[in-house]
N, C-alpha and C positions, 0 to 999 in steps of 0.2 A: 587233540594233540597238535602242537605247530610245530610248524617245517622244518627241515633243519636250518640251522644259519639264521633264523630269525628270532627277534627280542620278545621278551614277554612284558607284559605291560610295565612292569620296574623293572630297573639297573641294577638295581639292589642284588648282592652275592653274600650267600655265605664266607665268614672269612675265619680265622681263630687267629687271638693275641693272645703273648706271653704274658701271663700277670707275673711281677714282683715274684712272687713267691716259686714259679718255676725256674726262673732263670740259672739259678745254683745245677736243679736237674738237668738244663738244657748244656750245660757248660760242664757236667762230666765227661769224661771217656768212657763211651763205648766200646772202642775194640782199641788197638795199637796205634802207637805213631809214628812213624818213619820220617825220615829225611832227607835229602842229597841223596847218592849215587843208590841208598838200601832201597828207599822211597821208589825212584825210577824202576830198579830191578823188581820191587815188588810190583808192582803197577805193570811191569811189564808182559809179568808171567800171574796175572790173574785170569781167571774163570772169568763167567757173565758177571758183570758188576754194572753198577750207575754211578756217577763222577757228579757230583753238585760240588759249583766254583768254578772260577775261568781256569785259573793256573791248575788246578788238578786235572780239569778236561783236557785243556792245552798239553799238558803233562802225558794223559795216556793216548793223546794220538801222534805227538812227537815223537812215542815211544814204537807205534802202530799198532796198538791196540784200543783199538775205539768200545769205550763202552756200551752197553745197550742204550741207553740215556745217559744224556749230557745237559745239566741246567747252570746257564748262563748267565749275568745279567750283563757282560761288554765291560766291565770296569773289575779293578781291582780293590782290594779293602783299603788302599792308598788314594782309591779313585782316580786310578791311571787308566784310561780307556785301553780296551783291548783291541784289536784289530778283529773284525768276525772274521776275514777270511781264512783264520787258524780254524776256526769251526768246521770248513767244507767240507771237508770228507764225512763227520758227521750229520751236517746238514744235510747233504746230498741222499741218506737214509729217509729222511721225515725231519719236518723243521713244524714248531708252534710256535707261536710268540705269545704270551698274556700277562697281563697285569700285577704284578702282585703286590701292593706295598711295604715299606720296609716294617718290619717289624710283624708282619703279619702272614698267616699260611693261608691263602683264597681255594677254594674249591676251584678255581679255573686253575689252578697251577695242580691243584691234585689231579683234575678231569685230565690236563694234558699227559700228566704223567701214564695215567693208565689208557689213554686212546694210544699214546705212542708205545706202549708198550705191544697191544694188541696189535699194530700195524706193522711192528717189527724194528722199533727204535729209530733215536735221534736225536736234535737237537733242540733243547725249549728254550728262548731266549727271552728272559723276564725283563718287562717293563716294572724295574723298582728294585727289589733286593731276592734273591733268590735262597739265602743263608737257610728258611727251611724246610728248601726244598730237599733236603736230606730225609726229611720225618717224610716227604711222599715217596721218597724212592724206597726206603724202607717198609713203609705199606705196604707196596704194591709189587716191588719183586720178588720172584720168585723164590723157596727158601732154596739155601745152596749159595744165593749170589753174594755179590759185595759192596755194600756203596761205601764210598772213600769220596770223604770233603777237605778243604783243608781248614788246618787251623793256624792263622797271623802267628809268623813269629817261630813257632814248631815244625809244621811239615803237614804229613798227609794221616789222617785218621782213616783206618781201616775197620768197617762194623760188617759182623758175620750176619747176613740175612737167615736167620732162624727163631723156630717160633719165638722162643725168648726177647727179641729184638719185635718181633712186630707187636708184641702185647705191651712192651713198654713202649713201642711209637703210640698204640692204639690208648694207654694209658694218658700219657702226654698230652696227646689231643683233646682228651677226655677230662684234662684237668684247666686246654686252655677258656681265655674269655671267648664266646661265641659270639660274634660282632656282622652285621648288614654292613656292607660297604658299598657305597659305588663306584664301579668300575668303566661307567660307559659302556661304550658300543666293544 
């Protein structure tokens, strides 16, 4: 067994791509949408939830209601940088940072999900695109909770964490390309 913090002989990570043919499923609604002033108030008076996207994260600690997790990547879908120091209060809980490229779900973005979860939440801030980091907050919370991302254009999607929802995460997964990446150090 090696230590913690140290590499194994490859860089190489598990990763999963969306084929073609999922995209349609990836792009239904799951739960509700909200927006403007409904979106805030809902967002405000949520249970435990997880927030993947800047503006929705940004959105429920403006509101002060910090989620358990909050996945980042610093930009918007305009690619307008975000300022992290919106993050701090969640940061300040537990912060990751890892890799994840666009278009792809990395096992180091799942692994943080569920190390932050066990330590008591926080902020992960992806090097790459973080869009589905929704299917790991879905995984891995607890049922009961809520993750809410957003979606360009509409507002905030609301998906109930229950089994139903994790079997179609765990489906999803199950359906994507299963791809070696490397990700470095």
């Amino acid at each position: 067994m090696r230590a913690a913090g140290t590499r194994s002989g490859s860089s190489d990570e598990r990763a999963w791509a969306v084929p073609d043919s999922l995209r349609a499923s990836l792009a239904r609604r799951y739960g509700p949408v909200y927006s403007g002033a409904q979106a805030k108030r809902r967002v405000q008076h949520l249970g435990p939830f997880g927030a993947c996207g800047d503006r929705v994260t940004e959105l429920a600690i403006s509101v002060g209601n910090l989620p358990i997790i909050g996945i980042v990547d610093l930009k918007t879908q305009r690619n307008e940088v975000v300022d992290p120091i919106v993050f701090a209060p969640l940061a300040a809980l537990g912060r990751r940072q890892v890799k994840n490229p666009p278009g792809l779900l990395t096992e180091r973005l799942r692994r943080a999900v569920r190390e932050l979860l066990k330590s008591g939440g926080g902020l992960i801030e992806v090097d790459g695109e973080e869009d589905l980091g929704a299917l790991a907050l879905v995984e891995s919370l607890p049922v009961g909770a809520t993750v809410i991302y957003g979606i360009p254009g509409e507002g905030v999607s609301f998906v109930a964490v229950d089994a139903i929802a994790k079997e179609n995460v765990r489906l999803l997964i199950a359906q994507m390309e299963l791809r070696k990446v490397d990700l470095g150090a």
